[in-house]
DOKE-990094 format. One record per atom (N, C-alpha, C): atom name; x, y, z. Coordinates in steps of 0.05 Angstrom, whole numbers, plus 5000, padded with zeros to 4 digits. Layout:
DOKE-990094
CA; X; Y; Z .
...
This chain:
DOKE-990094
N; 8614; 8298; 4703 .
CA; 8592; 8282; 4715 .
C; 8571; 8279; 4693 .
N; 8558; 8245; 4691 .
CA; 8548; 8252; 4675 .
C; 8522; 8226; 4683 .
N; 8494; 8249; 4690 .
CA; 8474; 8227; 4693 .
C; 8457; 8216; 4684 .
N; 8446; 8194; 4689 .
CA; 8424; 8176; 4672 .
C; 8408; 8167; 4690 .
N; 8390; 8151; 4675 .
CA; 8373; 8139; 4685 .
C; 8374; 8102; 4685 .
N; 8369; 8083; 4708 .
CA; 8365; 8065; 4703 .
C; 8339; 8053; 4715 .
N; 8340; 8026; 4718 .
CA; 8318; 8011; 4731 .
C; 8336; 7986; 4753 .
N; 8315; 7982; 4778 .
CA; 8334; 7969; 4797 .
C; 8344; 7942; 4782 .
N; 8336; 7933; 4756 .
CA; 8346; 7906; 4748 .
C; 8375; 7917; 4725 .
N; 8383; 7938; 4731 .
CA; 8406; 7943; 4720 .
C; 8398; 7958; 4691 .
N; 8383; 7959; 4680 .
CA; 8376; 7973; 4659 .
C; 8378; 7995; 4648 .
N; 8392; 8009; 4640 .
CA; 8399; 8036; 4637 .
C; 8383; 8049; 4601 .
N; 8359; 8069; 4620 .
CA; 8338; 8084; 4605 .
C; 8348; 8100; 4577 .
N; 8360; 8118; 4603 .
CA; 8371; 8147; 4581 .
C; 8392; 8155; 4593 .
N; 8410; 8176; 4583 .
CA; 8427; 8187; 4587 .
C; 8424; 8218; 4591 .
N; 8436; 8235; 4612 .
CA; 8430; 8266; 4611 .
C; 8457; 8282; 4607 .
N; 8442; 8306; 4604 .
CA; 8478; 8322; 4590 .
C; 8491; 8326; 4618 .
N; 8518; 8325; 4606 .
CA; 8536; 8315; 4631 .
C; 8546; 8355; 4634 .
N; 8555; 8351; 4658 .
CA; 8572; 8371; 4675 .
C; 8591; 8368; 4667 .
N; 8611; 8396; 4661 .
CA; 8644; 8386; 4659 .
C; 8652; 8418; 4667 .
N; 8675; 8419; 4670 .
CA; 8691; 8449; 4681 .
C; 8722; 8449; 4681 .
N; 8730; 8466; 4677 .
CA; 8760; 8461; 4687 .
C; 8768; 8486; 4707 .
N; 8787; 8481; 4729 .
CA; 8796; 8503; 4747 .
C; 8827; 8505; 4747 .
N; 8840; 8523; 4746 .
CA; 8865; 8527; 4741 .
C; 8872; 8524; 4774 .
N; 8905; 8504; 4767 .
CA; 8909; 8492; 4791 .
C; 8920; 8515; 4804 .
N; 8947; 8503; 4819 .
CA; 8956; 8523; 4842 .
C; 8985; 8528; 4828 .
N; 8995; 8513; 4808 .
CA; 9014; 8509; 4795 .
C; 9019; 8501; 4762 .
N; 9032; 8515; 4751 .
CA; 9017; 8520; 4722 .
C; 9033; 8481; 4713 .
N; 9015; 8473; 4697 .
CA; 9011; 8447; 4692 .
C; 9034; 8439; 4673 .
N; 9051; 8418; 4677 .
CA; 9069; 8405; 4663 .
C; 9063; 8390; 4632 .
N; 9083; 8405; 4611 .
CA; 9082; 8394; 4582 .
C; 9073; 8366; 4582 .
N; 9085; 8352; 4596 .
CA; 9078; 8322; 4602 .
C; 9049; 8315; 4599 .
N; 9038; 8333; 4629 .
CA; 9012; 8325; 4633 .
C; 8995; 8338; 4609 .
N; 9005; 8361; 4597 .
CA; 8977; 8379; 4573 .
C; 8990; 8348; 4544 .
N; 9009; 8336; 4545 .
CA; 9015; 8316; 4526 .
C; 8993; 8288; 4524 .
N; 8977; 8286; 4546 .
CA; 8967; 8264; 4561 .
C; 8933; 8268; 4559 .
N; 8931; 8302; 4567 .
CA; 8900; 8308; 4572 .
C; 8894; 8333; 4547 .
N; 8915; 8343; 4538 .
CA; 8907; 8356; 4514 .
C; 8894; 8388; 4529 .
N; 8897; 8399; 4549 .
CA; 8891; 8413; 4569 .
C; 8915; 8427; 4573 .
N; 8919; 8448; 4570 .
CA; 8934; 8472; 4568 .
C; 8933; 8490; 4587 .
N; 8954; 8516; 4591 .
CA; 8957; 8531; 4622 .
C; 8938; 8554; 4609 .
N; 8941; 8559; 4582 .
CA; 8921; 8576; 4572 .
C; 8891; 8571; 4579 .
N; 8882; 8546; 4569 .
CA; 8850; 8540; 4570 .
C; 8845; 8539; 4598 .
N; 8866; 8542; 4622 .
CA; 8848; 8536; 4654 .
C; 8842; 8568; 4661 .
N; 8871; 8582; 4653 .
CA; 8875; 8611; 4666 .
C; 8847; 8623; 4665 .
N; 8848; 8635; 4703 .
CA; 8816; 8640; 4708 .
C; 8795; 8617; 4716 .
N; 8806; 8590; 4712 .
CA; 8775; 8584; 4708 .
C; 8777; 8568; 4738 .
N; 8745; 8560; 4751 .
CA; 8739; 8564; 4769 .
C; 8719; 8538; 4773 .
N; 8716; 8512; 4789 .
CA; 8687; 8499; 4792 .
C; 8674; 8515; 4811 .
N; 8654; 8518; 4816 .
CA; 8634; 8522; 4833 .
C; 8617; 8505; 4848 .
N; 8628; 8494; 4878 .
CA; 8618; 8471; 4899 .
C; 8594; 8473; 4896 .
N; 8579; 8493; 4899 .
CA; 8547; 8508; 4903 .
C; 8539; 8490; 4866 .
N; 8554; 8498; 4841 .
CA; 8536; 8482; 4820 .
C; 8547; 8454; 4810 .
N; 8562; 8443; 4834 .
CA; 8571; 8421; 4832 .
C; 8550; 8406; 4848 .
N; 8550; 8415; 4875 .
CA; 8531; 8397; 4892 .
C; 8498; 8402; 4883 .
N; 8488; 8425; 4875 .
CA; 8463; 8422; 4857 .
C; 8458; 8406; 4845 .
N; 8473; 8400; 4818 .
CA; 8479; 8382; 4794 .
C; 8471; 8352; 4810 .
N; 8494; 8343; 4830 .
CA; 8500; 8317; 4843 .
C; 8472; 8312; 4864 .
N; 8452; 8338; 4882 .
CA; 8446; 8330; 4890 .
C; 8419; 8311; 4888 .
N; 8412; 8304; 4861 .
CA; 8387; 8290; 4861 .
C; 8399; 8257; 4853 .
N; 8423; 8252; 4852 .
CA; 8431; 8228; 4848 .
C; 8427; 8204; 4869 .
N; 8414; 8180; 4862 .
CA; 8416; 8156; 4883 .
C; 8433; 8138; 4887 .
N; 8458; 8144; 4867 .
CA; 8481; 8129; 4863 .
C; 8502; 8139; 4849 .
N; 8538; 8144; 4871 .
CA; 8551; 8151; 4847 .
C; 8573; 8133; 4841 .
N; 8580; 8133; 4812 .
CA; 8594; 8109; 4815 .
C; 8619; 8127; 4791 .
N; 8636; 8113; 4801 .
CA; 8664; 8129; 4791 .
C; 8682; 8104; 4781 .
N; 8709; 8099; 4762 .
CA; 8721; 8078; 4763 .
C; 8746; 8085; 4769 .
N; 8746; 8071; 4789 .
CA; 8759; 8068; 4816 .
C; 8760; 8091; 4839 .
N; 8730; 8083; 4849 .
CA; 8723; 8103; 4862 .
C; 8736; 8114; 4892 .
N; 8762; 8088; 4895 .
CA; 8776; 8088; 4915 .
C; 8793; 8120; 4919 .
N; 8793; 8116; 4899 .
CA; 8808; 8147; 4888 .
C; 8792; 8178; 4883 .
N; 8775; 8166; 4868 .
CA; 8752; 8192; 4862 .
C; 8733; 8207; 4892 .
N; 8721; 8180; 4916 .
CA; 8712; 8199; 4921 .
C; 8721; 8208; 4945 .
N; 8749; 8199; 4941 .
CA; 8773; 8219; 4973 .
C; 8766; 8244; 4970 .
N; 8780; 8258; 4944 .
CA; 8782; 8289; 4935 .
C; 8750; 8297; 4926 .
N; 8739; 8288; 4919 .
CA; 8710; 8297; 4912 .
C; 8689; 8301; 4939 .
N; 8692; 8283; 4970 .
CA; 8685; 8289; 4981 .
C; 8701; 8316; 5012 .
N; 8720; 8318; 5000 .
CA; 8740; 8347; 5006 .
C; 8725; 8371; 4989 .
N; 8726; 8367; 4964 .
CA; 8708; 8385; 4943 .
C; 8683; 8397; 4952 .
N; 8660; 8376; 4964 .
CA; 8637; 8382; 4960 .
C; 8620; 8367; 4986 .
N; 8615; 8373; 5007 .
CA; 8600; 8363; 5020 .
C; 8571; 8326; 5007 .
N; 8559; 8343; 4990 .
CA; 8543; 8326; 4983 .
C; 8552; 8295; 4978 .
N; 8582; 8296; 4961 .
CA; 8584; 8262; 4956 .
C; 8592; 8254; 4992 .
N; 8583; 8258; 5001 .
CA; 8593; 8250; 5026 .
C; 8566; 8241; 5037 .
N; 8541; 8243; 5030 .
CA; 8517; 8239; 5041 .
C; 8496; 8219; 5018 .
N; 8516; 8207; 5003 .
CA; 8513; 8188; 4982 .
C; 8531; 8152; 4976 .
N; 8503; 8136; 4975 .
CA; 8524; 8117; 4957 .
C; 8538; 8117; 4940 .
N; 8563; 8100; 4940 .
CA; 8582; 8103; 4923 .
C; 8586; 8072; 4910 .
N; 8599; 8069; 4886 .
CA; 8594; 8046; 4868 .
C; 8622; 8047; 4852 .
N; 8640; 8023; 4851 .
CA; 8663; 8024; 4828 .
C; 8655; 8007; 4806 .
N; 8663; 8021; 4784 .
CA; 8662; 7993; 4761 .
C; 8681; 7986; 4752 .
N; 8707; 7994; 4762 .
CA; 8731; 7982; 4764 .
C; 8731; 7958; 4782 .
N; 8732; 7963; 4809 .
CA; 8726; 7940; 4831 .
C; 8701; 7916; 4834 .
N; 8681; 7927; 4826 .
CA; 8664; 7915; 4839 .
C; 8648; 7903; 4811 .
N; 8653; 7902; 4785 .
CA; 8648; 7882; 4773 .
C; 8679; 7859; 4757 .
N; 8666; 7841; 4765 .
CA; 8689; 7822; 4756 .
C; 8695; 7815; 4730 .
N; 8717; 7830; 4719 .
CA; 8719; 7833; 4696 .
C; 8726; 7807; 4679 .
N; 8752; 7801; 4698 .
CA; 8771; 7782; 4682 .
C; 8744; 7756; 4683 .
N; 8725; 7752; 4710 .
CA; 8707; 7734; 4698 .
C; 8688; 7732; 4669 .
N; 8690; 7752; 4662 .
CA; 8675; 7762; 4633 .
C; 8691; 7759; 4611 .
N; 8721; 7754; 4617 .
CA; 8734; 7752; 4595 .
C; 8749; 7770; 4590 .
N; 8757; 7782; 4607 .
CA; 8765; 7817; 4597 .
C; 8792; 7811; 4611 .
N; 8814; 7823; 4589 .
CA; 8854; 7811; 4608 .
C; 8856; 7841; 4620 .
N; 8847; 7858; 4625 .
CA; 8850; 7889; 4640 .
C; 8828; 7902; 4652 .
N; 8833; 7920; 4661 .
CA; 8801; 7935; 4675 .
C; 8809; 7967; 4669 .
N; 8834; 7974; 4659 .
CA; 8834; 8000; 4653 .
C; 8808; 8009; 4642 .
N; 8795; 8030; 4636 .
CA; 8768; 8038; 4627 .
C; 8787; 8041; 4592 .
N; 8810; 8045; 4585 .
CA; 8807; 8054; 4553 .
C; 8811; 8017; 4549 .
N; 8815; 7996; 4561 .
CA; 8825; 7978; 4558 .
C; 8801; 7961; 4539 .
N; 8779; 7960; 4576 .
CA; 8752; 7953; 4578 .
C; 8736; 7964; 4549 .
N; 8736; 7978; 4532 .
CA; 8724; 8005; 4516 .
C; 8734; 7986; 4489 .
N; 8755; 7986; 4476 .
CA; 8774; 7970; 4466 .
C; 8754; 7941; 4461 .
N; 8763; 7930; 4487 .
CA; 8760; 7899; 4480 .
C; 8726; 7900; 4487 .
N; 8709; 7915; 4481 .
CA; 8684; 7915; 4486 .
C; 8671; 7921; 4455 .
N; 8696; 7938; 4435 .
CA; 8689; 7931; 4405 .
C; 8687; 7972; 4404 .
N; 8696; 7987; 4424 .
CA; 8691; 8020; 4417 .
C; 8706; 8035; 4418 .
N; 8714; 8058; 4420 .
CA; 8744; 8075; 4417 .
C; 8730; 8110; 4419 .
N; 8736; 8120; 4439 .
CA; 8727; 8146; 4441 .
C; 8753; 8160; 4453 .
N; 8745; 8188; 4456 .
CA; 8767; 8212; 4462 .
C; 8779; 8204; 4496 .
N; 8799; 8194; 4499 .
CA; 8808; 8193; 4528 .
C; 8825; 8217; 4542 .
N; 8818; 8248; 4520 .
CA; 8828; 8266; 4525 .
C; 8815; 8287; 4545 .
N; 8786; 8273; 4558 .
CA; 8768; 8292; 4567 .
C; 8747; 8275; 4585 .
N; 8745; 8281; 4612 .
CA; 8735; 8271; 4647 .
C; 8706; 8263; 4628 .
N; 8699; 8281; 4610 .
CA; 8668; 8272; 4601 .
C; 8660; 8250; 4589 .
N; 8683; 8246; 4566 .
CA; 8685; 8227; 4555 .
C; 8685; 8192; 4564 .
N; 8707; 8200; 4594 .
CA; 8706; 8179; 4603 .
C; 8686; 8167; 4614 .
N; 8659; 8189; 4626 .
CA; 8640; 8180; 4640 .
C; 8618; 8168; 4611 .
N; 8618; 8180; 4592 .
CA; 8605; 8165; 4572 .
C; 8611; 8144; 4565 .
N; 8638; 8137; 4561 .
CA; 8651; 8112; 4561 .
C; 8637; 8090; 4589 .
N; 8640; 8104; 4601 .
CA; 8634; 8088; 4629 .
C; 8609; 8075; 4631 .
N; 8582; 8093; 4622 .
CA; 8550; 8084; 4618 .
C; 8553; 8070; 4597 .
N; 8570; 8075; 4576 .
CA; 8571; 8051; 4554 .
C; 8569; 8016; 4566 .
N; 8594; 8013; 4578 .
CA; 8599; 7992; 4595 .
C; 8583; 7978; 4605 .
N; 8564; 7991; 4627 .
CA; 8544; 7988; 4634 .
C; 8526; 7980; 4622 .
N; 8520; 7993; 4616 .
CA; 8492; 7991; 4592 .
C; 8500; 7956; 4570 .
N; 8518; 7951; 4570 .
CA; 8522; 7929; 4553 .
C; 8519; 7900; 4567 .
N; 8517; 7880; 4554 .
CA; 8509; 7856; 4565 .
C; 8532; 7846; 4564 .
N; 8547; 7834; 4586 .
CA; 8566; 7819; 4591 .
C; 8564; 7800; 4567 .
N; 8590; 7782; 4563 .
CA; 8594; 7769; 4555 .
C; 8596; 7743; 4566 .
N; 8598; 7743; 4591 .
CA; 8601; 7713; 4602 .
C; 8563; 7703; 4622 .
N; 8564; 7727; 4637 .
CA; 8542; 7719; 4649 .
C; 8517; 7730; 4639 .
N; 8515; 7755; 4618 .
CA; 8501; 7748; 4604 .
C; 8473; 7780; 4614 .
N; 8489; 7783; 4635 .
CA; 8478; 7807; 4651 .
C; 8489; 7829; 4645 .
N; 8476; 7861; 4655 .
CA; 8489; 7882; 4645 .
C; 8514; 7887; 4664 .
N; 8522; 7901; 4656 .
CA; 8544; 7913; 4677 .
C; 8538; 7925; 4695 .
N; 8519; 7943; 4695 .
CA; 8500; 7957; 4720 .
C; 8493; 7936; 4737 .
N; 8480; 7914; 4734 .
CA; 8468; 7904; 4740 .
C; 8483; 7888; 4759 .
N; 8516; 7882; 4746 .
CA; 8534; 7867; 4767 .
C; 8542; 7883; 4791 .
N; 8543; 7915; 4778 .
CA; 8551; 7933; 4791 .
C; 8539; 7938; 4819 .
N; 8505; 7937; 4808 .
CA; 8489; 7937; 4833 .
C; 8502; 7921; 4850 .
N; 8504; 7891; 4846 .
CA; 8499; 7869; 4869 .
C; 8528; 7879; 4888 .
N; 8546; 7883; 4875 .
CA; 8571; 7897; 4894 .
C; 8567; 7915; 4910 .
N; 8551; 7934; 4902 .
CA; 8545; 7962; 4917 .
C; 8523; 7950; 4936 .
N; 8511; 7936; 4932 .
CA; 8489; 7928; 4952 .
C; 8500; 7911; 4972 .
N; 8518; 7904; 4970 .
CA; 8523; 7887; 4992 .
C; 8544; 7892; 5021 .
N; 8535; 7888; 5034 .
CA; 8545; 7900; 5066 .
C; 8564; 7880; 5069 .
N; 8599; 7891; 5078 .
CA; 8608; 7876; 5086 .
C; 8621; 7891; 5117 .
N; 8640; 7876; 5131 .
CA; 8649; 7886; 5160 .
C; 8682; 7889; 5157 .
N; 8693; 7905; 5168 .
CA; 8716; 7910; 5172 .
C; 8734; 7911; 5197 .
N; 8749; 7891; 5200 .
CA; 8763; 7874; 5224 .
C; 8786; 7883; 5226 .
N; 8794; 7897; 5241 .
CA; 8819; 7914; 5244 .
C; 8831; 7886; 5270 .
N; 8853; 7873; 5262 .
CA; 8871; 7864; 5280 .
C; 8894; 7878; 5285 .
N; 8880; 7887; 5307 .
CA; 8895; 7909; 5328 .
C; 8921; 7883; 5337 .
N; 8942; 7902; 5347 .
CA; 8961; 7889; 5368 .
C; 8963; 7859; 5366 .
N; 8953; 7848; 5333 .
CA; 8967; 7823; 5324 .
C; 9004; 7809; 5321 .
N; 9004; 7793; 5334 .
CA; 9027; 7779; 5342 .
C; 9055; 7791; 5310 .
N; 9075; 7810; 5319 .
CA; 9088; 7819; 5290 .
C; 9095; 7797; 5282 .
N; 9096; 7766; 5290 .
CA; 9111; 7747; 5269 .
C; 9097; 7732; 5262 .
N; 9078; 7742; 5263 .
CA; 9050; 7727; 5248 .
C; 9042; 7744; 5236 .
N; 9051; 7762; 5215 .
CA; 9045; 7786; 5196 .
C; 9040; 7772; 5173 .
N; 9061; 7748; 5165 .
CA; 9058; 7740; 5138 .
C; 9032; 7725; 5140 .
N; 9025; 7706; 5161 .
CA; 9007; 7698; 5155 .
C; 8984; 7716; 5150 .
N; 8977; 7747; 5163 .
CA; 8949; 7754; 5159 .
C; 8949; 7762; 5121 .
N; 8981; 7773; 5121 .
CA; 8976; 7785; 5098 .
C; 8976; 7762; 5080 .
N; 8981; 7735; 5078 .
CA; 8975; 7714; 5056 .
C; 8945; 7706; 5056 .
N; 8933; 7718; 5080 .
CA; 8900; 7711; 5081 .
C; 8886; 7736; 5068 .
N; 8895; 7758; 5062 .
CA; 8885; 7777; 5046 .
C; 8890; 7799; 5061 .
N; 8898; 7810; 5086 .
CA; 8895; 7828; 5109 .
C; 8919; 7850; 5095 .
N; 8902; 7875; 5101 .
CA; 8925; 7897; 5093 .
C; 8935; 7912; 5107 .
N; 8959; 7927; 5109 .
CA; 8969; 7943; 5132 .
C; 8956; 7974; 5133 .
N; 8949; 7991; 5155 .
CA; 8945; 8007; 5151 .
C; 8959; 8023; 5174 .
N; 8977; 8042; 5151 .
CA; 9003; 8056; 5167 .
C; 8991; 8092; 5170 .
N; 8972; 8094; 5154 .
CA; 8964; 8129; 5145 .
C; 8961; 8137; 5179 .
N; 8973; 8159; 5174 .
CA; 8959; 8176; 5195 .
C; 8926; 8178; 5202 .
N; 8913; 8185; 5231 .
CA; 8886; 8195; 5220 .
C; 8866; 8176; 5246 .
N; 8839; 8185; 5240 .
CA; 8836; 8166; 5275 .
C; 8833; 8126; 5271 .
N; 8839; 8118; 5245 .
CA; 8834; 8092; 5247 .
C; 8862; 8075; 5262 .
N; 8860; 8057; 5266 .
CA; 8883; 8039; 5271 .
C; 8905; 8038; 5263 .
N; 8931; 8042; 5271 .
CA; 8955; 8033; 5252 .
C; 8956; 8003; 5251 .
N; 8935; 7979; 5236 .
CA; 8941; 7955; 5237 .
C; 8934; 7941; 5220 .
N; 8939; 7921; 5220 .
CA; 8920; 7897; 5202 .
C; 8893; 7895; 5197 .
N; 8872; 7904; 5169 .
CA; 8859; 7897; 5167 .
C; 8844; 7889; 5148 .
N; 8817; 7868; 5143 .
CA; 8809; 7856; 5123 .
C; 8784; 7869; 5124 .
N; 8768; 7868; 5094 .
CA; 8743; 7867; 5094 .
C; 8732; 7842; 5083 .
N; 8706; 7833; 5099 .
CA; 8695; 7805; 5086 .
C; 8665; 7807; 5088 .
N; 8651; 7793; 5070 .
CA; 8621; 7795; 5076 .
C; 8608; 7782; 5094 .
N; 8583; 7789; 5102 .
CA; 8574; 7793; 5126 .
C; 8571; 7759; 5128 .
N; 8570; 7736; 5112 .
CA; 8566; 7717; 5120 .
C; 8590; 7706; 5137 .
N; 8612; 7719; 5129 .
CA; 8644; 7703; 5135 .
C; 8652; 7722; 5166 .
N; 8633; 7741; 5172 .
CA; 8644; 7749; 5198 .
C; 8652; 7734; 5215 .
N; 8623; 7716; 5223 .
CA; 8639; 7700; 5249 .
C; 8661; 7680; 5246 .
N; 8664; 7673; 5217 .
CA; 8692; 7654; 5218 .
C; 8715; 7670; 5215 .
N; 8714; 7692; 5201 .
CA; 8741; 7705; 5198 .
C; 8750; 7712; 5233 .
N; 8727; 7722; 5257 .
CA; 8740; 7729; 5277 .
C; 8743; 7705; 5287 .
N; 8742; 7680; 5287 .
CA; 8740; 7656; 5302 .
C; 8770; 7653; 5285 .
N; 8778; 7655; 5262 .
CA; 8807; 7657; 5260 .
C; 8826; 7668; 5277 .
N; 8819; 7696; 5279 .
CA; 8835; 7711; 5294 .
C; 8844; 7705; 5324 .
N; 8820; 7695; 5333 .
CA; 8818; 7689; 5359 .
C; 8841; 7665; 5365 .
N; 8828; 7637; 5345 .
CA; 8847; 7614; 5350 .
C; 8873; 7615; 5337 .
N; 8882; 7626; 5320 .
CA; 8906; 7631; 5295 .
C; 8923; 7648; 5297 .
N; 8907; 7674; 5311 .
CA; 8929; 7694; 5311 .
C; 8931; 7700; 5339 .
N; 8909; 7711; 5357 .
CA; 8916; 7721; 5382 .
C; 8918; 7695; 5403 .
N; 8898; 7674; 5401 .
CA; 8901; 7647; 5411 .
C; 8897; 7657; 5441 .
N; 8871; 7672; 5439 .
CA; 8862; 7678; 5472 .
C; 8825; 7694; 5452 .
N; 8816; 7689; 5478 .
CA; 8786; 7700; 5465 .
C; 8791; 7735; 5464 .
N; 8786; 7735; 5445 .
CA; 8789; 7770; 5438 .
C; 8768; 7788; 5418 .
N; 8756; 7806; 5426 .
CA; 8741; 7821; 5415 .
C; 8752; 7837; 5396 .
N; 8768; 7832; 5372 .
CA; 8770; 7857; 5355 .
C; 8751; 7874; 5343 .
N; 8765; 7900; 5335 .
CA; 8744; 7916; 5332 .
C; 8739; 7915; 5295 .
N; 8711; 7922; 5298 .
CA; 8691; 7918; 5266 .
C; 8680; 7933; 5265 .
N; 8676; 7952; 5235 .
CA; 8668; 7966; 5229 .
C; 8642; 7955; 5204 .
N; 8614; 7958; 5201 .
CA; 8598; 7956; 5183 .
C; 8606; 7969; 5157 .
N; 8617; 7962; 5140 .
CA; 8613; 7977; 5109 .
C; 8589; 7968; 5093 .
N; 8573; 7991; 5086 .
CA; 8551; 7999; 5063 .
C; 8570; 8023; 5036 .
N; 8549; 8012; 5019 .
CA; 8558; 8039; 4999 .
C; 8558; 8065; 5001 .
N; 8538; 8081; 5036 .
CA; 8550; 8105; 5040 .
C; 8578; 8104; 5046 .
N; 8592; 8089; 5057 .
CA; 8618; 8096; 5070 .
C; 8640; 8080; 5051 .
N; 8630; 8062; 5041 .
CA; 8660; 8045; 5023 .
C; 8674; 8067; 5003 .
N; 8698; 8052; 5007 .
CA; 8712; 8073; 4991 .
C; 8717; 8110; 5006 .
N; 8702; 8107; 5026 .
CA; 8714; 8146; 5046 .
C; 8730; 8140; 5048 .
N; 8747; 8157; 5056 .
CA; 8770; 8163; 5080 .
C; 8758; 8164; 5111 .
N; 8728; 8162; 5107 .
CA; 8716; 8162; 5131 .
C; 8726; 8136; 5146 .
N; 8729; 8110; 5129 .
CA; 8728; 8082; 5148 .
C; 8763; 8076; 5138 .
């Protein structure tokens, strides 16, 4: 973890010394993976994070942003209570890369074609890499990356679960963008989209005339940056 400082127009101040730890897993770690991360069964043996100086560290933050946080903050909020009572922000997702010019979004990719080259052997590294990004002025629009970052994280969209949608009308939802959701757990096993708050009433006025073709209330969930990206929604 590693925090800084910005300003709400995307600006990024300073930078603070970052957090890092390693904890030896449950299973001693594959040649493969110490080939990849440079992280050995020797350097974990014993070692331990601490939730109590993890959530200290995390708790004065007003924003966390991870790349691809779809992923980061499942297990992080299993870890630690606190990212669970926080906005969350991707800079994988939520700034548009390929509009900037960029043919990837991997973070060593982004790093690369941004003109820099650092250690991709170490979680710290990557978050330095990451405020780098940020901190730099786009190339197309001319804005920081924070700054795009914000407008994604700020924006509220709704999530339309089409329940008990007609099965031979599947292709159509999924050619309109709609995804399946099969996981176990208390949400829906069904079809659903997320869209911004302006396109609510037309996306359900779809459903209504297109798919169920009877007046129907599906159910919608509000997404903000506390909850995007949980396992909560």
């Amino acid at each position: 973890m590693t925090p800084f400082n910005y300003g709400l127009d995307g600006t990024i101040f300073s930078v603070g010394d970052s957090f890092q730890g390693l904890r030896q897993p449950s299973e001693p770690i594959a040649p493969e993976i110490t080939a990849i991360t440079g992280i050995t069964n020797e350097m974990v043996a014993g070692q331990i994070i601490d939730p109590a100086a993890v959530a200290t560290f995390a708790a004065p933050a007003s924003l966390v942003i991870a790349h691809n946080a779809a992923f980061d903050r499942r297990f992080l909020e299993r870890f630690s209570d606190v990212f669970s009572t926080k906005p969350w922000a991707c800079s994988l997702s939520q700034i548009d890369w390929a509009a900037e010019g960029f043919e990837g979004t991997k973070l060593a990719y982004l790093a690369q074609a941004a003109g820099f080259f650092y250690d991709r052997h170490r979680a710290m590294y990557d978050c330095l890499a990451t405020v780098e990004l940020l901190a730099m002025w786009l190339p197309r629009s001319g804005a920081t990356g924070l700054s795009r970052l914000l407008d994604g994280a700020r924006a509220v969209f709704w999530r339309i679960w089409a329940e008990n949608a007609p099965f031979d009308l599947k292709d159509v939802l999924k050619a309109r963008g709609y995804r399946w959701n099969g996981d176990p757990g208390p949400q829906p096993r069904a079809w659903y989209i997320d869209v911004p708050e302006a396109q609510l009433e037309a996306e359900l006025r779809f459903l209504r005339t297109e798919i169920y073709r009877y007046e129907v209330d599906p159910p919608v969930r509000r997404i903000d940056a506390y909850d995007r990206f949980s396992d909560r929604i």
